[in-house]
N, C-alpha and C positions, 0 to 999 in steps of 0.2 A: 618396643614395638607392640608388646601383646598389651601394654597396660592401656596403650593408644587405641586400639580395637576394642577395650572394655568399656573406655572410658563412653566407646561411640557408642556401644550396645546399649549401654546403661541410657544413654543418652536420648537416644531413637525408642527405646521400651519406654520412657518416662514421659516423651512426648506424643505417643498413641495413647499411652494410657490417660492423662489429664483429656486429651480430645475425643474418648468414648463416651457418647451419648449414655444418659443412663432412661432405660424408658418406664417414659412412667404411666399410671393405669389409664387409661380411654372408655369413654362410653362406647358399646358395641350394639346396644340398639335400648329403646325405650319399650318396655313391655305391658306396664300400665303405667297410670297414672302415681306410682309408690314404690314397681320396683325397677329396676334397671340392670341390663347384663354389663358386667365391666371385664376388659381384661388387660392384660397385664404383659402380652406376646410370652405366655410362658403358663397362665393359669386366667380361668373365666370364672367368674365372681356371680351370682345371684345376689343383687344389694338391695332391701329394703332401706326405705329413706326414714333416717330415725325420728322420734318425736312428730310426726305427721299425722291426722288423720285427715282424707278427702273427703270430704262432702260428695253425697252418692251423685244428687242433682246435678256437678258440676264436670262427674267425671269425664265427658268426653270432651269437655272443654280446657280441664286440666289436663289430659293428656298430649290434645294440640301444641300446649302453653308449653310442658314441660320440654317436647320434642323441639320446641325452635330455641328454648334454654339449652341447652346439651343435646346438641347433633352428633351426629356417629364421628367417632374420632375425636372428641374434644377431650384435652388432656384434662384428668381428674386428682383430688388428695380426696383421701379417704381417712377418717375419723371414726375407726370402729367401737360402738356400742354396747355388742354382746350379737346373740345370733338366734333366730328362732324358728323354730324344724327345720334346722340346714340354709335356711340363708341369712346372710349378713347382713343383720341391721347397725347403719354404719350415716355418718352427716358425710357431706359429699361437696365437696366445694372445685369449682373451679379453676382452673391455673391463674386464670385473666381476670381471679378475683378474690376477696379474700372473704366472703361472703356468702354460708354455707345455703344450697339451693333451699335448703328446708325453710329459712329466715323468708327470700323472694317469696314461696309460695304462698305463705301464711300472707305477709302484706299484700301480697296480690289477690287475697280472698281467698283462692281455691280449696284451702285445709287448715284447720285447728289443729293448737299447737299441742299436744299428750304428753310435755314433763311437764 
């Protein structure tokens, strides 16, 4: 009888465990046109978006652009770069894509590519 009640424990822990969501990082708001807060429900990120430079001319139109790209909540992958004075420059691609926003920006005009 007790190997019976193991067998279910075992059973019942192994089926919550495959059905835990694991979460993943989200955009928390667009700050400028290059960098963006990310977190993670456990730590908040300062992201510089790697390889990018904006065109000064364009910034407020880049920033429109980038906020209807990556609205609040959108699940994100992060490709960390290296880091500099304290935030993480990092390529940033979307869940529903596999196509790092730095790549859109640049074809969309807004920013020159710096590697």
């Amino acid at each position: 009888m007790n190997k019976f009640f193991t067998k279910i424990l075992i059973l019942l822990v192994s089926l919550f465990w495959f059905h835990s969501g694991v979460d993943a990082a989200e955009i928390l708001q667009v700050t400028s046109s290059s960098v963006l807060l990310i977190g993670d429900h456990n730590r908040t990120y300062t992201v510089k978006l790697a390889c990018t430079e904006i065109t000064p001319d364009l910034e407020e139109e880049s920033l429109k652009w980038l906020k209807k790209q990556l609205p609040r909540h959108t699940k994100v992958n992060l490709k960390p770069k290296g880091s500099v004075n304290g935030v993480l420059v990092a390529k940033v691609i979307p869940f529903d894509s596999e196509i790092d926003i730095t790549e859109k920006y640049i074809n969309e005009g807004f920013a020159t590519n710096k590697c």
